[in-house]
gemmi code that builds the backbone of each chain (N, CA, C; Angstrom):
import gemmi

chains = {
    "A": [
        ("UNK", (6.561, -22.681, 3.042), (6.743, -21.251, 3.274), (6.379, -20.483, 2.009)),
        ("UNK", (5.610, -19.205, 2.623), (5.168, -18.796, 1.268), (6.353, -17.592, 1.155)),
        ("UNK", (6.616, -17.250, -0.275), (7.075, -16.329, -0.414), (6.842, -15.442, -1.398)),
        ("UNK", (6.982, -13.733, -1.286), (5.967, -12.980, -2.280), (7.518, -11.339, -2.394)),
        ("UNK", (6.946, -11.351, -3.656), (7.723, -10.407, -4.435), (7.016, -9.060, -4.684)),
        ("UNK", (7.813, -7.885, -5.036), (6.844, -6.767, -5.271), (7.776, -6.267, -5.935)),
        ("UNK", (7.195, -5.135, -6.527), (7.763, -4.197, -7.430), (8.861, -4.739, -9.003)),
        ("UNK", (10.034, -3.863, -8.274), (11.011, -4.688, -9.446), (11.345, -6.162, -9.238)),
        ("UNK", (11.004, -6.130, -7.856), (11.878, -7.469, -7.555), (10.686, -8.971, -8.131)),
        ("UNK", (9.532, -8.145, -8.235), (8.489, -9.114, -8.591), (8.397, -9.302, -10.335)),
        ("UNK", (9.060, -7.738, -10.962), (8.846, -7.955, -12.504), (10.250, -8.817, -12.906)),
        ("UNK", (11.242, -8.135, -12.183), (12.242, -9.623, -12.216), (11.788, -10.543, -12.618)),
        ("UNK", (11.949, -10.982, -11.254), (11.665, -12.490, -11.373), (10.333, -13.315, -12.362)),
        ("UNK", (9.348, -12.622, -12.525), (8.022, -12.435, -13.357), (7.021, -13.359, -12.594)),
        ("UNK", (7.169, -13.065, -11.336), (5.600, -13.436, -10.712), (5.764, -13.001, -9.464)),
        ("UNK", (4.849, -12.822, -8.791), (4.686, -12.343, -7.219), (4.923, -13.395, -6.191)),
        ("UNK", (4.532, -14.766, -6.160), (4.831, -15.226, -4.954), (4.809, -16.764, -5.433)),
        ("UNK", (5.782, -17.383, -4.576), (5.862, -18.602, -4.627), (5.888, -19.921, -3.308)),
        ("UNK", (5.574, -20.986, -3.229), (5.619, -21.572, -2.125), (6.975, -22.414, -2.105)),
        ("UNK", (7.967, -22.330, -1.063), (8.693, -23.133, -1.406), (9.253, -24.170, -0.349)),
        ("UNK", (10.226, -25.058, 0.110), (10.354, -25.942, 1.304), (12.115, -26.273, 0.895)),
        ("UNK", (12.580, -24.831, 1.326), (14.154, -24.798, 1.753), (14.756, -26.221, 2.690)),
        ("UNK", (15.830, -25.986, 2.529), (16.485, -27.504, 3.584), (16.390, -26.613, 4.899)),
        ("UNK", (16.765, -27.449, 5.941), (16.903, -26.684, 7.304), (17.906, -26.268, 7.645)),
        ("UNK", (19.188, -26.141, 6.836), (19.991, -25.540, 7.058), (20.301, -24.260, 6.224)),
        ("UNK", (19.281, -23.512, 5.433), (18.663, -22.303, 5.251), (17.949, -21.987, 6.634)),
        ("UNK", (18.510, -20.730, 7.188), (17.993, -20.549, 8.468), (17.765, -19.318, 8.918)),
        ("UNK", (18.210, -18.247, 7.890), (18.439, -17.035, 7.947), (17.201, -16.468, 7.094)),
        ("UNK", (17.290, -15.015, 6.961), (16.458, -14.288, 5.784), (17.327, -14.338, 4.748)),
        ("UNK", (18.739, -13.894, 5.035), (19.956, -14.123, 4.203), (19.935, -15.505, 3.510)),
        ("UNK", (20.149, -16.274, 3.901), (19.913, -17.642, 3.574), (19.107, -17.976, 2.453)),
        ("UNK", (17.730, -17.811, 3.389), (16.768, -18.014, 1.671), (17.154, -16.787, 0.860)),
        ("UNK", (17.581, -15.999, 0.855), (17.615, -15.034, -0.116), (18.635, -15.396, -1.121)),
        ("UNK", (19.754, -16.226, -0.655), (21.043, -16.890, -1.082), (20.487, -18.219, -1.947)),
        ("UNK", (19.127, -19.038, -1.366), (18.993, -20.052, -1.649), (18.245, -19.848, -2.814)),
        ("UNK", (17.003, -18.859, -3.060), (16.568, -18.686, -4.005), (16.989, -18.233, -5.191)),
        ("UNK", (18.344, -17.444, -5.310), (19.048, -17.246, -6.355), (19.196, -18.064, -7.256)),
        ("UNK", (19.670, -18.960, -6.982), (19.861, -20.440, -7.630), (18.725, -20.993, -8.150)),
        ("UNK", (17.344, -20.818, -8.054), (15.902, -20.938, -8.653), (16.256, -20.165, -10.321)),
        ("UNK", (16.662, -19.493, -11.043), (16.386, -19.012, -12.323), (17.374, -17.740, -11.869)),
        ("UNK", (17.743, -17.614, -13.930), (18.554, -15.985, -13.777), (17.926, -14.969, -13.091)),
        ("UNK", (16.333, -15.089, -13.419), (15.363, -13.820, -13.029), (15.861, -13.834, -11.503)),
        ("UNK", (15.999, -14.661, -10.891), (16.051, -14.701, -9.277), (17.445, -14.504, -8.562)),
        ("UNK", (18.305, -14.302, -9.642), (19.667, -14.098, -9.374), (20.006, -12.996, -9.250)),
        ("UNK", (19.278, -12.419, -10.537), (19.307, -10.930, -10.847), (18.525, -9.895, -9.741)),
        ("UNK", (17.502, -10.384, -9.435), (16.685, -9.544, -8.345), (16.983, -9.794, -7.419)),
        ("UNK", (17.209, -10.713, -6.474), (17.483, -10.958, -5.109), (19.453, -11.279, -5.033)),
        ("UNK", (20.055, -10.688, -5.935), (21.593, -11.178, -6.038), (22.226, -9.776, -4.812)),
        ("UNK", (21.590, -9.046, -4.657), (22.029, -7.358, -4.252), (21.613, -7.412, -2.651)),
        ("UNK", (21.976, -7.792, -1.986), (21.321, -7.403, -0.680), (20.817, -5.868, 0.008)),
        ("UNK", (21.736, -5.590, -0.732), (21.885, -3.671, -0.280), (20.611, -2.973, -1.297)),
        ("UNK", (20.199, -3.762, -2.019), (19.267, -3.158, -2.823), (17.849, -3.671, -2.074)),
        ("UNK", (17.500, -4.530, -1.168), (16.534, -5.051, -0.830), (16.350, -4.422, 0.396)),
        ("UNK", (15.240, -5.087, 0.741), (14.415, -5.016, 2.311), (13.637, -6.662, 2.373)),
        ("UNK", (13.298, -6.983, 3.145), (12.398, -7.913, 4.089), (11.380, -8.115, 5.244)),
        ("UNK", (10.982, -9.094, 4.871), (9.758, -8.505, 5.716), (9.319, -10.628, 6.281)),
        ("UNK", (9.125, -10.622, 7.500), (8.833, -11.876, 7.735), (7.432, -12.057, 8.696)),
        ("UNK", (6.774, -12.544, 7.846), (5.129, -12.506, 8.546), (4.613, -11.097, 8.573)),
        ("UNK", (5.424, -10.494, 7.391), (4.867, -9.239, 7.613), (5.063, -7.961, 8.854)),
        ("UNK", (6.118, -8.296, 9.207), (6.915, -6.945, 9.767), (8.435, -7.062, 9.266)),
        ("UNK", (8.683, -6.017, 9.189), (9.764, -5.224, 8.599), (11.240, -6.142, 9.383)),
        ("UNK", (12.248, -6.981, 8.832), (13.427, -7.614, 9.175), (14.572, -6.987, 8.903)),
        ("UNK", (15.776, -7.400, 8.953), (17.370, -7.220, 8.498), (17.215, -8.790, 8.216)),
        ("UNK", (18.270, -8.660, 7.263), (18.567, -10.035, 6.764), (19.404, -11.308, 7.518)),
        ("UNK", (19.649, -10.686, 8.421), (20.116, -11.784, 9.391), (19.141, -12.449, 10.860)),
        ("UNK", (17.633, -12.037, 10.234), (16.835, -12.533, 11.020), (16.994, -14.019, 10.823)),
        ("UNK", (16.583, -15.088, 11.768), (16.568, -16.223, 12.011), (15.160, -16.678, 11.055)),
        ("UNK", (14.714, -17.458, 10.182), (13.134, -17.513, 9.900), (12.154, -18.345, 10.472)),
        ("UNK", (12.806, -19.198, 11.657), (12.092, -19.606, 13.234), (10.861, -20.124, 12.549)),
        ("UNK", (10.342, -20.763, 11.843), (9.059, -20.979, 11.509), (8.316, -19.827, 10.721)),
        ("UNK", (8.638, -18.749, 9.951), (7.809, -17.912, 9.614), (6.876, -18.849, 8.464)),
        ("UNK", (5.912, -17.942, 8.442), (4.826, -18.683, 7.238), (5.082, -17.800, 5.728)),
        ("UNK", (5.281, -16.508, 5.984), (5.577, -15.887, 4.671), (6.585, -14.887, 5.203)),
        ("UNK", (7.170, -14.507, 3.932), (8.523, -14.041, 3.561), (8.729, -13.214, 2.441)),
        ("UNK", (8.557, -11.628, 2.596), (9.139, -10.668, 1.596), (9.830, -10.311, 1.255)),
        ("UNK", (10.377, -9.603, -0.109), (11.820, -9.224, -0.412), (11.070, -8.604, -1.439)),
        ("UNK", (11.408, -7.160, -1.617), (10.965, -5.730, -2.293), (11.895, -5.118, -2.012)),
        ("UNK", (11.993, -3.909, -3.091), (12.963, -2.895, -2.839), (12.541, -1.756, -1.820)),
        ("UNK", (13.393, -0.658, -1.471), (13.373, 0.206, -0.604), (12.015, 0.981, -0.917)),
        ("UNK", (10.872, 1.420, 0.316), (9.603, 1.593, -0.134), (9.683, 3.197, -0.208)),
        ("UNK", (8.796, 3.381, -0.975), (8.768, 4.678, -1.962), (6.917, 5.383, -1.747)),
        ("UNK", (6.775, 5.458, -0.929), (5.325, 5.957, -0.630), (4.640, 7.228, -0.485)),
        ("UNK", (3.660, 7.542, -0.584), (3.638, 8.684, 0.305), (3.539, 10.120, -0.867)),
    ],
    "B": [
        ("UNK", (-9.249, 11.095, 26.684), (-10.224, 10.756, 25.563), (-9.240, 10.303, 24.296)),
        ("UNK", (-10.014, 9.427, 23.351), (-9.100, 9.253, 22.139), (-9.765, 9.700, 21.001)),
        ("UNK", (-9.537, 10.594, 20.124), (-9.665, 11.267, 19.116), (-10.116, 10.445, 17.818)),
        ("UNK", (-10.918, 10.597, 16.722), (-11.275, 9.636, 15.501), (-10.191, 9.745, 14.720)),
        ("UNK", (-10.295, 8.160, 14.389), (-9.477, 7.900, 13.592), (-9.846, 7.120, 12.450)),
        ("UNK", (-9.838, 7.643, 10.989), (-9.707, 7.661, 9.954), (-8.479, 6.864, 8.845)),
        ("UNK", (-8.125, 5.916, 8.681), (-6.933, 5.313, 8.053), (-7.605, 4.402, 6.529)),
        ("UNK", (-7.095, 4.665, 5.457), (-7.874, 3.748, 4.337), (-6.795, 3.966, 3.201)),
        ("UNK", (-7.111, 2.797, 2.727), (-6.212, 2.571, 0.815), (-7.465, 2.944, 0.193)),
        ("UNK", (-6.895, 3.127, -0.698), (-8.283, 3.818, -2.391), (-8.036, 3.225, -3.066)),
        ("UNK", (-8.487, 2.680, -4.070), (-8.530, 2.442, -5.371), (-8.800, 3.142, -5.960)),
        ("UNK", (-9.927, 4.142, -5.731), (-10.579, 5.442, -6.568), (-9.604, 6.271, -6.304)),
        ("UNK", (-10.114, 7.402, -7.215), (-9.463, 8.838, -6.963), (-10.013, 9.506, -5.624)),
        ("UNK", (-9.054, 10.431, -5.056), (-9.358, 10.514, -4.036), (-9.582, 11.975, -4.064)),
        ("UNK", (-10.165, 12.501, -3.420), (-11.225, 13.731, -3.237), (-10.782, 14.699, -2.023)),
        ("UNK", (-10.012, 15.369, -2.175), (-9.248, 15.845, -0.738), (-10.530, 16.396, 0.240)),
        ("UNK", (-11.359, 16.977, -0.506), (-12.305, 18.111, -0.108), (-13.887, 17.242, 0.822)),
        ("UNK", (-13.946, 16.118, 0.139), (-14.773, 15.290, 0.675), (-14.413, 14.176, 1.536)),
        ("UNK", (-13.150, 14.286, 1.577), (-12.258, 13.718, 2.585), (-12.407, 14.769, 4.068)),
        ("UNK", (-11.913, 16.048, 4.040), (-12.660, 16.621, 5.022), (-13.552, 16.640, 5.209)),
        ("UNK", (-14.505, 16.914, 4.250), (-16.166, 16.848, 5.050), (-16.458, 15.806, 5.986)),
        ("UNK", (-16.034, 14.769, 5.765), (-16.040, 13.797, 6.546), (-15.577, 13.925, 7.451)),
        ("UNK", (-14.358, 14.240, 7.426), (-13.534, 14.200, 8.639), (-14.176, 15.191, 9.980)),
        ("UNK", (-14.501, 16.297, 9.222), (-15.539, 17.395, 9.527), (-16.370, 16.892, 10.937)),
        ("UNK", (-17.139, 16.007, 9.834), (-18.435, 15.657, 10.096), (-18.413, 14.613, 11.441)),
        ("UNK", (-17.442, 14.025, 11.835), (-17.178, 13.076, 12.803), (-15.995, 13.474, 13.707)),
        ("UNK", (-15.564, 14.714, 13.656), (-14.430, 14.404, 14.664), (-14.774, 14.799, 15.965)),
        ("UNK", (-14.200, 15.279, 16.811), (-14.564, 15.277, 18.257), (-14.614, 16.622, 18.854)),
        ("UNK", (-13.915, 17.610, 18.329), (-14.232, 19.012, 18.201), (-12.926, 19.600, 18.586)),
        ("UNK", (-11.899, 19.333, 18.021), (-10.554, 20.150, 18.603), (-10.603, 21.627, 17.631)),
        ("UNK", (-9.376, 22.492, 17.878), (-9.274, 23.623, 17.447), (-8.749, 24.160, 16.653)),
        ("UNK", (-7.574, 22.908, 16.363), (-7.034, 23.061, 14.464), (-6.733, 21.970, 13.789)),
        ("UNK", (-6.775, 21.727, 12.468), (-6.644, 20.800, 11.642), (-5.306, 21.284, 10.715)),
        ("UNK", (-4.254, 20.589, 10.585), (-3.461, 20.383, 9.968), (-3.666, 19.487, 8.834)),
        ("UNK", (-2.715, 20.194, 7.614), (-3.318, 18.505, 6.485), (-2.038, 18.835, 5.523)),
        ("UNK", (-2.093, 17.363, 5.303), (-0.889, 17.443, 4.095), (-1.093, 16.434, 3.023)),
        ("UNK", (-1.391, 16.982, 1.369), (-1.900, 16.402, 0.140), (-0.450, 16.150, -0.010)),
        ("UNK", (-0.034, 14.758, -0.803), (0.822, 14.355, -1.384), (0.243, 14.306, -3.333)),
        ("UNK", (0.554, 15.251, -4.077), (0.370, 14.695, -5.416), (1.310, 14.016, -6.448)),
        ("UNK", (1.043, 13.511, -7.521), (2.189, 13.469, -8.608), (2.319, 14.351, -9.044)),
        ("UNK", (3.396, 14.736, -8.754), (4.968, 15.699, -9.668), (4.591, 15.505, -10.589)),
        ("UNK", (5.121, 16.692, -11.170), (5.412, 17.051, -13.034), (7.203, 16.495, -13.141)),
        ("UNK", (7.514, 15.454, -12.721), (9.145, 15.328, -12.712), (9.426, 14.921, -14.209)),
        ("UNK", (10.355, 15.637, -14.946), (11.021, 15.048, -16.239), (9.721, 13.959, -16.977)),
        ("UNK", (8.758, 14.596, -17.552), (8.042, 12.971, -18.975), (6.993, 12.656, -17.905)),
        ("UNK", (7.133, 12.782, -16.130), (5.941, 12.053, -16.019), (4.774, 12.011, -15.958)),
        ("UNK", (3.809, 11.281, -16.453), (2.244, 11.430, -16.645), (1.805, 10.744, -16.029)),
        ("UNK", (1.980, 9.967, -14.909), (1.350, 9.342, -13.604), (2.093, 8.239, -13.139)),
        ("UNK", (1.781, 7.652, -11.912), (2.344, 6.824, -10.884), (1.089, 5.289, -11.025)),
        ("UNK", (1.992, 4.229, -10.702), (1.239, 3.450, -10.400), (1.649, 2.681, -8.627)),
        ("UNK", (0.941, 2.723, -7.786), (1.405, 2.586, -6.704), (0.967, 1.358, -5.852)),
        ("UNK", (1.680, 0.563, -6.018), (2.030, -0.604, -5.469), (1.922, -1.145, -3.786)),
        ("UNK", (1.480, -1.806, -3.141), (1.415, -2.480, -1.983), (1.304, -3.678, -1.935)),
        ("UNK", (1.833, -3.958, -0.431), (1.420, -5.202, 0.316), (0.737, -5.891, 0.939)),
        ("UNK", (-0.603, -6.360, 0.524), (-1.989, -6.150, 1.087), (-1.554, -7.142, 2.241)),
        ("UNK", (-2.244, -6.516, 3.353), (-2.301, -6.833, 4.571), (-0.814, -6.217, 5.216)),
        ("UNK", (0.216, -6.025, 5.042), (1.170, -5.598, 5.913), (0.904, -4.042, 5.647)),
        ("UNK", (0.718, -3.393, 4.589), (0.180, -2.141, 4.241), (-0.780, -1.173, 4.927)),
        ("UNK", (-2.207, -2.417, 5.125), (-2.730, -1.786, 6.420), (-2.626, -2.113, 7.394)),
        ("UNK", (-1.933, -2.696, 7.753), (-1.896, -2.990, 9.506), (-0.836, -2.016, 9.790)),
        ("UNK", (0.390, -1.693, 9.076), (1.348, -0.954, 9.545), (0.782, 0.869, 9.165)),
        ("UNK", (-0.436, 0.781, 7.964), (-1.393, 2.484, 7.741), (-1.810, 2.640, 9.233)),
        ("UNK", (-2.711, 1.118, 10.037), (-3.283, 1.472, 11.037), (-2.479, 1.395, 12.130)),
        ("UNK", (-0.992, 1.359, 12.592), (-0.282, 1.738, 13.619), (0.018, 3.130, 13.468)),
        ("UNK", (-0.145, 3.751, 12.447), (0.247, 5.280, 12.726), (-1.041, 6.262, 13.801)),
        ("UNK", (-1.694, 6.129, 13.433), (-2.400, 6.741, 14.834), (-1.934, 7.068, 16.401)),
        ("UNK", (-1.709, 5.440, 16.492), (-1.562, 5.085, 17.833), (-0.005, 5.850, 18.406)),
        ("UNK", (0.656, 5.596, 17.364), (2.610, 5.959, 17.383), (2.189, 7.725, 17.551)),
        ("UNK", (1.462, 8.159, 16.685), (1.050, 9.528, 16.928), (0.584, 10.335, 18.202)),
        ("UNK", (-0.721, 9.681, 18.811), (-1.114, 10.125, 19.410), (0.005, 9.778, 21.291)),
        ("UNK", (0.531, 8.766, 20.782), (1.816, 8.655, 22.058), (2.762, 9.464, 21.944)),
        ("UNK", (2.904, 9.997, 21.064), (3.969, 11.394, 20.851), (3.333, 12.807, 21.311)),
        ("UNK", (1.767, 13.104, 20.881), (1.922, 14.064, 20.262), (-0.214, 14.245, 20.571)),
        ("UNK", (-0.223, 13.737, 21.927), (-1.560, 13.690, 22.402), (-3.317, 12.773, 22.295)),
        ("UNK", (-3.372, 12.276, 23.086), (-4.464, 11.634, 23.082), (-5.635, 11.350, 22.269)),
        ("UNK", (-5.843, 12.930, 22.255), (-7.082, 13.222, 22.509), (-7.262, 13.776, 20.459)),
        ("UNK", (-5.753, 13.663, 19.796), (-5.931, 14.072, 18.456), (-6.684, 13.310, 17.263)),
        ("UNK", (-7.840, 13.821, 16.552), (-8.566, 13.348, 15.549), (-7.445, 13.566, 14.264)),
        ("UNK", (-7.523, 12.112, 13.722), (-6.621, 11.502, 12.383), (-7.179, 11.096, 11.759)),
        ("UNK", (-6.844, 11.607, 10.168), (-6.918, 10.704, 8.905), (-5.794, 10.719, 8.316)),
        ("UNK", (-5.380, 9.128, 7.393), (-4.638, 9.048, 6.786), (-5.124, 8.148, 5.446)),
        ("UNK", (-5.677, 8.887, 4.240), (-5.510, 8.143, 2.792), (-4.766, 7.928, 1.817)),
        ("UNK", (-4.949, 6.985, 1.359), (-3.615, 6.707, 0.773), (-3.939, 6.080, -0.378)),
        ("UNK", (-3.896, 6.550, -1.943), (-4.187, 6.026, -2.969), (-3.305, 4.362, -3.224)),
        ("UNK", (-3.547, 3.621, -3.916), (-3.503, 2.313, -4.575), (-3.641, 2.579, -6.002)),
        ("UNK", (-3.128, 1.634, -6.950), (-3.518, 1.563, -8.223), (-2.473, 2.958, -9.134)),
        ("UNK", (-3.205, 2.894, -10.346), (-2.409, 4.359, -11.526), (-3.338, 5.618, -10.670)),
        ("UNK", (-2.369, 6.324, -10.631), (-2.530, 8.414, -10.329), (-1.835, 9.106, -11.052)),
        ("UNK", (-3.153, 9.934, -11.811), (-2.533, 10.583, -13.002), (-1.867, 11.769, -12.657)),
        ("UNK", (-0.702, 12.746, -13.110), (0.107, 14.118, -13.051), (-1.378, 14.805, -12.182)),
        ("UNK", (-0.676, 15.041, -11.267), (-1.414, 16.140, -10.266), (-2.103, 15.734, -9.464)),
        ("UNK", (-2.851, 14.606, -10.164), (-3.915, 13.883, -8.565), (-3.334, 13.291, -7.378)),
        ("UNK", (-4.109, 13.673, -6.033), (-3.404, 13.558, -4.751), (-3.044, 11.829, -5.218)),
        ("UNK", (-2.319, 11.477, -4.322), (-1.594, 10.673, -3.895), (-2.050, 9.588, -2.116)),
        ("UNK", (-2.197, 10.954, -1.224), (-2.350, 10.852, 0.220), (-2.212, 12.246, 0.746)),
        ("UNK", (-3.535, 12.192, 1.839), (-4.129, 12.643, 2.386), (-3.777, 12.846, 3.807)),
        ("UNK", (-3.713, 13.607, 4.353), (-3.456, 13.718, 5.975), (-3.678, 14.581, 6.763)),
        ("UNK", (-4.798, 14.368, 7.512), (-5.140, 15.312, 8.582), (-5.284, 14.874, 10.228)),
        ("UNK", (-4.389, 16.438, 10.740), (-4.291, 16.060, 11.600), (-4.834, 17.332, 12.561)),
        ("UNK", (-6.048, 16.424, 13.673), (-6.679, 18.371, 14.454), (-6.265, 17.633, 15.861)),
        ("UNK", (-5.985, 18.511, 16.346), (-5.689, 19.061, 17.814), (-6.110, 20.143, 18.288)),
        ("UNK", (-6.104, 20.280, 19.886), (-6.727, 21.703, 20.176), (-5.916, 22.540, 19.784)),
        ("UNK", (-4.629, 22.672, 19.933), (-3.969, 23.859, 19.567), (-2.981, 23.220, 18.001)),
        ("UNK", (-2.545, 24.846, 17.145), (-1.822, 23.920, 16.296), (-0.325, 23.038, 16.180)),
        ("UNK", (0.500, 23.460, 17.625), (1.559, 22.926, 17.535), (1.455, 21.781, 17.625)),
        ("UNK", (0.491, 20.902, 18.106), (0.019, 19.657, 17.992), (-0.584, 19.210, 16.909)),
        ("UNK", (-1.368, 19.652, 16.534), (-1.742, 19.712, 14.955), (-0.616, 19.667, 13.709)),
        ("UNK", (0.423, 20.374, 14.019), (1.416, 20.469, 12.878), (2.458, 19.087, 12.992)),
        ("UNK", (2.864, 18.880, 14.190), (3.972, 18.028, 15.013), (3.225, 16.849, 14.491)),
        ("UNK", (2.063, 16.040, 14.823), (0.977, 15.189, 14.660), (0.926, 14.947, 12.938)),
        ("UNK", (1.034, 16.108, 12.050), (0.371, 15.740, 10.949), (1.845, 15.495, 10.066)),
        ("UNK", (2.934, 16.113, 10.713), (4.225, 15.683, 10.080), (4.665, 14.144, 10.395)),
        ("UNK", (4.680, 14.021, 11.331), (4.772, 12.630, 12.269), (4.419, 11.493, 11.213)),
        ("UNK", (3.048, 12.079, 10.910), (2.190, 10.812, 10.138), (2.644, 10.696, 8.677)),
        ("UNK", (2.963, 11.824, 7.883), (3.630, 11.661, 6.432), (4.942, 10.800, 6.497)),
        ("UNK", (5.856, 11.420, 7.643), (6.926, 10.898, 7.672), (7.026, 9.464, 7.735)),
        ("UNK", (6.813, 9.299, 8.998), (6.607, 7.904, 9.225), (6.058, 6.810, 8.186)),
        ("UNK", (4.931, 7.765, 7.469), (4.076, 6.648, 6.263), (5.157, 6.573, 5.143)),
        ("UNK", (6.144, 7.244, 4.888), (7.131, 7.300, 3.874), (8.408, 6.075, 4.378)),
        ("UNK", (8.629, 5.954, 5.919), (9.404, 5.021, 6.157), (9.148, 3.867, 6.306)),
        ("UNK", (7.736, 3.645, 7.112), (7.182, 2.406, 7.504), (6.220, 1.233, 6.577)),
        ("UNK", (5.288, 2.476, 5.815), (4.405, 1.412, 5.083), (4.632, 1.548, 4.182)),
        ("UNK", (4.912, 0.300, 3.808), (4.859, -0.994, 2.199), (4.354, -0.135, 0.959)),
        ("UNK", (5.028, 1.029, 0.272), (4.376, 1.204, -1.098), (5.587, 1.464, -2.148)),
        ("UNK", (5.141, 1.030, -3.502), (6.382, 1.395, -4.455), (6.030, 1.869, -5.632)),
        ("UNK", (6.341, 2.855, -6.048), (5.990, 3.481, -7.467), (6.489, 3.282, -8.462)),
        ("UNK", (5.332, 3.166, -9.112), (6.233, 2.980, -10.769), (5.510, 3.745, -11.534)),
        ("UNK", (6.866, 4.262, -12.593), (6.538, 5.988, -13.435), (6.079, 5.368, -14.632)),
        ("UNK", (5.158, 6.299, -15.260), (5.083, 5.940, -15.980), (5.309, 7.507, -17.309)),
        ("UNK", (6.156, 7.351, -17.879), (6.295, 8.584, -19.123), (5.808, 8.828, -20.084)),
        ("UNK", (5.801, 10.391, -20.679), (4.810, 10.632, -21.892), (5.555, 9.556, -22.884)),
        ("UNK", (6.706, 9.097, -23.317), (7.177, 8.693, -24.325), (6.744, 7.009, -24.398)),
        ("UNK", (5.868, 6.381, -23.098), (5.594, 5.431, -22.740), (6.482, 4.026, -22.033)),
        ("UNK", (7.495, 4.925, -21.744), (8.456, 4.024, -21.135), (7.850, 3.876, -19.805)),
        ("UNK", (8.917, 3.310, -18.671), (8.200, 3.489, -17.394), (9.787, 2.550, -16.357)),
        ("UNK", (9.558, 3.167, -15.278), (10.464, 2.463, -14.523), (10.164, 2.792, -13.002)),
        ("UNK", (10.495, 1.781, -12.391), (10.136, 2.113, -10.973), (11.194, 3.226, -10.132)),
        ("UNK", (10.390, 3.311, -9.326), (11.049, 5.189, -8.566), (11.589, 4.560, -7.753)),
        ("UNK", (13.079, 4.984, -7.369), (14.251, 4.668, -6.225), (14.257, 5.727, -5.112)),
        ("UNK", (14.230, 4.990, -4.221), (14.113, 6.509, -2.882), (15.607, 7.250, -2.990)),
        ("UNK", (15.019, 8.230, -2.449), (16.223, 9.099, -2.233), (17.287, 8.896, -1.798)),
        ("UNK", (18.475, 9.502, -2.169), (19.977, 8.660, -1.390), (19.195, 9.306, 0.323)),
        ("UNK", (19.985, 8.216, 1.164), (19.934, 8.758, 2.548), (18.699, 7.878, 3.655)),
        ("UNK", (17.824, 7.460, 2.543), (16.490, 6.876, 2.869), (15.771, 6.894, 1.895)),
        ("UNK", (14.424, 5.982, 2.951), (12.934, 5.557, 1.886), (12.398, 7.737, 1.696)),
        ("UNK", (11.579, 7.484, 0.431), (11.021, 9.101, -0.036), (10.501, 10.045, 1.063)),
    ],
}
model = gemmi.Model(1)
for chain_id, residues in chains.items():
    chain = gemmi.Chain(chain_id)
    for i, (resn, *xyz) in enumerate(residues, 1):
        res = gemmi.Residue()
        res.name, res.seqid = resn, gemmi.SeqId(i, " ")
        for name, pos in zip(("N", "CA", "C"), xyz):
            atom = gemmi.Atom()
            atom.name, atom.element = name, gemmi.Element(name[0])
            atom.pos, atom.b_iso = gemmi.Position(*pos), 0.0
            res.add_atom(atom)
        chain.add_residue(res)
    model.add_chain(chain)
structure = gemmi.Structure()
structure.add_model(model)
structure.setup_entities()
């Protein structure tokens, strides 16, 4: 599963995307978001806040209690600022 | 009938004025054009934006605004929506939006629709950058995304 970072949540951590192969009982968006913490402080610190994030699975817009059913990629950025 | 539609990221600076000509130059012939320039603010130190996306979820969700539009707010309406990428210096647009319909209450309804929505839906994040050379990324507004 790929997974990709943006903004703060990408200077955090200090890279944009990573591939990774969670256990199967990570099953949630919540989940990996819980599981990756534990990867480095940088990843504790950026993805530690749920209320500060958003998600995105295969590239449409989630809540964190989506299921990740097979997704292939997996975002986590802060609230988007566009426009 | 379905109206032209116009949707793109920039890398360049973007040209509001030759952005219409174009738009001009290809649309289908309705009776008013609505438009709305987004620039960088003069907010507190700042001297430009650098604006961030998600390539590929960015445009696929730029190119659902049309469609969400014209199911609201008529068929037959000619759209553009640009949208800078990359550093934008104090004052230069940002994004672009025009919206013609035959009449303008459709035109106005249509061209709000599309800012709004592009502020909730698609993937972008700014980061400031200040005269003093600091810089930090921009937090949306309490209440919602900007």
């Amino acid at each position: 599963m790929k997974v990709l970072y943006f903004a703060w949540v990408r200077t955090t951590i200090g890279q944009d995307a990573e591939t990774v192969s969670p256990p199967p009982e990570v099953a949630s968006v919540d989940d990996l978001r819980r599981w990756l913490c534990a990867r480095g402080p940088g990843h504790a610190q950026a993805l530690g806040e749920p209320a500060r994030l958003r998600a995105a699975l295969d590239q449409e817009h989630v809540g964190f209690d989506a299921p990740l059913a097979g997704a292939a990629e997996v975002a986590f950025f802060p609230p988007i600022t566009g426009g | 009938m379905s109206g032209l539609t116009l949707t793109r990221l920039s890398a360049e600076p973007l040209d509001p004025m030759a952005e219409w000509a174009a738009f001009e130059g290809r649309r289908t012939g309705n009776g008013a054009v609505v438009s709305f320039l987004g620039q960088v603010r003069a907010d507190d130190g700042v001297v430009a934006l650098t604006l961030e996306h998600y390539p590929g979820m960015t445009e696929r969700r730029l190119e659902a605004l049309p469609g969400a539009a014209r199911a609201r707010h008529g068929a037959d309406l000619d759209l553009l929506v640009v949208h800078r990428v990359g550093r934008v210096d104090l004052g230069q647009p940002i994004v672009l939006v025009l919206a013609g319909a035959p009449h303008r209450d459709a035109a106005f309804a249509a061209c709000r629709f599309l800012i709004d929505r592009l502020k909730a839906e698609v993937p972008f994040w700014k980061y400031v950058h200040r005269a003093d050379g600091a810089g930090h990324w921009l937090a949306p507004p309490r209440g919602g995304a900007g």
